[in-house]
N, C-alpha and C positions, 0 to 999 in steps of 0.2 A: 573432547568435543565441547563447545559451548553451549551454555544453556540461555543464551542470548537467541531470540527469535521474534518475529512478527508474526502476532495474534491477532487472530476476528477482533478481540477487544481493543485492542490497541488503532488497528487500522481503522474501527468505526470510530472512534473520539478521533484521529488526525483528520480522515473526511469529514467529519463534523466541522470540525475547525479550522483546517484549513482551505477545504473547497466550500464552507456553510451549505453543507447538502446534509439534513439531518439523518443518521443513518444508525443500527445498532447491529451489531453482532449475528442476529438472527436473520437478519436482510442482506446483509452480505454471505452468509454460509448458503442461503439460495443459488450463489455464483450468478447475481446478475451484471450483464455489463457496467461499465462507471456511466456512460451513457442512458443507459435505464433509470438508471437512478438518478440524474439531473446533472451528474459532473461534468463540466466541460475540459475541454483540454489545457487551461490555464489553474483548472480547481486538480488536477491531475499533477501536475506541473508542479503545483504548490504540495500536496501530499509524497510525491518523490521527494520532491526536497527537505520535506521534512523528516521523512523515512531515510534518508542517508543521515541527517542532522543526528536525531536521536539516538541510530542504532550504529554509529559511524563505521556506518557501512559506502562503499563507490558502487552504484549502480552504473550499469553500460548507458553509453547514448542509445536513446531511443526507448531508456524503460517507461520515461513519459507518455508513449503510445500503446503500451499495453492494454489490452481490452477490456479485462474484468479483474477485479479483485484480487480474486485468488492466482491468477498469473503471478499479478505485483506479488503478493505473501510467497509463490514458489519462489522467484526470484530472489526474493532477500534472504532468505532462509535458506538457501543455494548458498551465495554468497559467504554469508556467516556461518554455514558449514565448514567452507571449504578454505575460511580463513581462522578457523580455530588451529 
């Protein structure tokens, strides 16, 4: 099994950066929507794409419309389970 995964840490520094919506670790473990938090669907857009970049992983169509956080981190970490 891999020990490759997507972290609260990791996912607050990509939102940070890639959708500029300031965020940390302990504000996403909340599970609040990307929408609560200021992320539009283009700042979402941009944090997918990074998270497949990074962790080269292929995300399905449509992970861009994900609601919250932690959906994305099941998601990938699904993924890169199930391709170890």
């Amino acid at each position: 099994m891999s020990d490759k995964q997507l972290h609260l840490d990791d996912l607050a520094e990509m939102v940070t950066r890639c959708a500029g919506v300031p965020v940390t670790p302990a504000v996403l473990a909340a599970d609040p929507a990307f929408a609560e938090l200021g992320v539009d669907s283009l700042g979402v857009l941009g944090v997918v794409a990074e998270v497949e970049n990074r962790l080269a992983v292929s995300l399905p169509d449509g992970a861009d419309g994900l609601d919250r956080p932690s959906d994305l981190i099941s998601l990938v970490n699904d993924r890169l389970a199930r391709s170890a």
